[in-house]
C-alpha positions as CSV (number, residue, x, y, z in Angstrom):
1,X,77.0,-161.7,-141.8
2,X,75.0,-160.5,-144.9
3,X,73.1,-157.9,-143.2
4,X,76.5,-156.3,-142.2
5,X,77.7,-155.6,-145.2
6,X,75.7,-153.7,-146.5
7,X,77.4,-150.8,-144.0
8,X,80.9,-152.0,-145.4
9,X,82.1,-149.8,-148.0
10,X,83.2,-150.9,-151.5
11,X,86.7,-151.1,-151.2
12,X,86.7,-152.7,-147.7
13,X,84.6,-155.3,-149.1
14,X,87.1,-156.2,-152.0
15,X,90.0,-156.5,-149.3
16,X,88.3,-158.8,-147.4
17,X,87.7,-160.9,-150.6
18,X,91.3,-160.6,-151.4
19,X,92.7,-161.5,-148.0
20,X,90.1,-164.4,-147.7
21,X,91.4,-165.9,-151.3
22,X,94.7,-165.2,-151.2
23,X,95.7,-166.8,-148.4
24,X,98.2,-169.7,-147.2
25,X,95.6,-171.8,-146.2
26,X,92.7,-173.8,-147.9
27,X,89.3,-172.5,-147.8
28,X,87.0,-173.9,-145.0
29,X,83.0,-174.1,-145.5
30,X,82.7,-171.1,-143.2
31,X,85.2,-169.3,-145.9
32,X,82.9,-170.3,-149.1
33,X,79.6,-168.8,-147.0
34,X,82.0,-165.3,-146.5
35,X,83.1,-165.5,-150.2
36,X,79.5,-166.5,-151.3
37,X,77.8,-163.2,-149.1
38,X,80.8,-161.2,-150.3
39,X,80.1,-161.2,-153.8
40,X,76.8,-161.1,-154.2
41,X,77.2,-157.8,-152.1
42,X,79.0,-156.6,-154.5
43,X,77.2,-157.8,-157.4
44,X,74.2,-155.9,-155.8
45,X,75.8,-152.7,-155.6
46,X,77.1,-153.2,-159.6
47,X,73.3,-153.8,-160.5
48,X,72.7,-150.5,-159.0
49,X,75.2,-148.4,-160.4
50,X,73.9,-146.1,-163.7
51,X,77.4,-145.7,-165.7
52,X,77.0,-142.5,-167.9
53,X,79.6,-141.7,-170.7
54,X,80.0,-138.4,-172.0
55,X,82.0,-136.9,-174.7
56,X,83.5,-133.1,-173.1
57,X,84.5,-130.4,-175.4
C-alpha cells in the first residue's frame, strides 16, 4: 500500500487517517499497518517542506 501513496494527495491522506481512527470499531492488525504507512507518508512529505516567514510591508 505504501507505494500508493505517494500519488494520494495531502488532504486525502489525512481523511483516510481520520476515518480509519475515528471509527466505531477497534483497530485490526491490518488497520495499525494502514495507520503505520499513513503517517510516515506524511511525515515524509513534512521533512520535505522548506517553511519560509517573511515580514511584508
Amino acid at each position: 500500500m505504501l507505494g500508493e501513496l505517494i500519488n494520494i494527495p495531502t488532504d486525502t491522506l489525512i481523511d483516510m487517517l481520520y476515518i480509519i481512527l475515528a471509527g466505531d470499531f477497534a483497530i485490526t492488525a491490518h488497520g495499525v499497518v494502514e495507520v503505520e504507512q499513513i503517517q510516515r507518508e506524511l511525515r515524509r512529505r513534512g521533512e520535505e517542506q522548506c517553511w519560509s516567514f517573511q515580514a511584508l510591508n
